[in-house]
C-alpha distance (Angstrom), angle and dihedral (degrees) to the residues before:
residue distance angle dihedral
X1 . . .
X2 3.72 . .
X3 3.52 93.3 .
X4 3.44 91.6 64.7
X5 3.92 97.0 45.2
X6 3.12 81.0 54.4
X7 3.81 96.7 57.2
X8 3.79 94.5 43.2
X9 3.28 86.0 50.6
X10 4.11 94.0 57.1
X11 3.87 85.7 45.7
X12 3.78 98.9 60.0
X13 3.82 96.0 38.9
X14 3.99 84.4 59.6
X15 3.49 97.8 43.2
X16 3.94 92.2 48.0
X17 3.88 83.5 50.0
X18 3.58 84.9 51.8
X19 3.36 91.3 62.3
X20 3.64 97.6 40.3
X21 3.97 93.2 66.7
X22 3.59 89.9 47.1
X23 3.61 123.9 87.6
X24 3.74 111.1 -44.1
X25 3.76 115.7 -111.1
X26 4.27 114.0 164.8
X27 3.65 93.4 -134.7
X28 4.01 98.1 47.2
X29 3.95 90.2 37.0
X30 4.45 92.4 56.5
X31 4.21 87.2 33.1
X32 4.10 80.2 55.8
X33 3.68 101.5 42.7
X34 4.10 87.4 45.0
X35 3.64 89.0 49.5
X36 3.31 93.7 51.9
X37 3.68 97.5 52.1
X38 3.49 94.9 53.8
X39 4.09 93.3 52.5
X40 3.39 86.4 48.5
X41 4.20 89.4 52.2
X42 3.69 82.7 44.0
X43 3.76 103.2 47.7
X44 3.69 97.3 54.2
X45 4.10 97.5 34.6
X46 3.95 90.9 38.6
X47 3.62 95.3 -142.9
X48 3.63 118.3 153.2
X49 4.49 92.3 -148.7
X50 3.76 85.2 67.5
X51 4.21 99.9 50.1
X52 3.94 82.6 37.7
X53 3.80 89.2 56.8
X54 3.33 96.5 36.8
X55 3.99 101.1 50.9
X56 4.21 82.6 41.4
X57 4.23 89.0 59.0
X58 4.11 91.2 44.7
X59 3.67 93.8 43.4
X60 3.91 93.2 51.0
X61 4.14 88.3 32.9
X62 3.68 84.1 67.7
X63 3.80 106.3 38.4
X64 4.02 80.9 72.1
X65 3.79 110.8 97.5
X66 3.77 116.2 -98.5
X67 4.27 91.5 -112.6
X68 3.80 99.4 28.3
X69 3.77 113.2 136.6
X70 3.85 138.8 -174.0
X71 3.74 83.6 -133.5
X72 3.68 141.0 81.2
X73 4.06 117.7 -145.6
């Protein structure tokens, strides 16, 4: 079972790069970099909480529209 943590875990940290080198939007880039941490939490302590957690944060990250913004111009 860790193994495949361990994959999962590999997956989302490239996809969340992916998205990193894409165009930059502030709420994808964080979502990314948070993401990332906790696969990389996950991959060496094979816990399951952290890819959950993880894959949750990216998965909501993107549901946000490409240009949305906290602020009003």
């Amino acid at each position: 079972m860790q193994y495949v943590i361990q994959v999962l875990s590999a997956i989302l940290i490239g996809l969340a790069i992916g998205v990193i080198l894409g165009p930059r939007y502030p709420v994808r880039f964080i979502g990314s970099l948070i993401a990332i941490a906790l696969s990389l939490i996950a991959l060496f302590t094979t816990a399951w909480v952290y890819l959950a957690a993880g894959t949750i944060v990216f998965l909501v990250v993107l549901a946000i529209p490409a240009g949305a913004s906290s602020s009003r111009t």
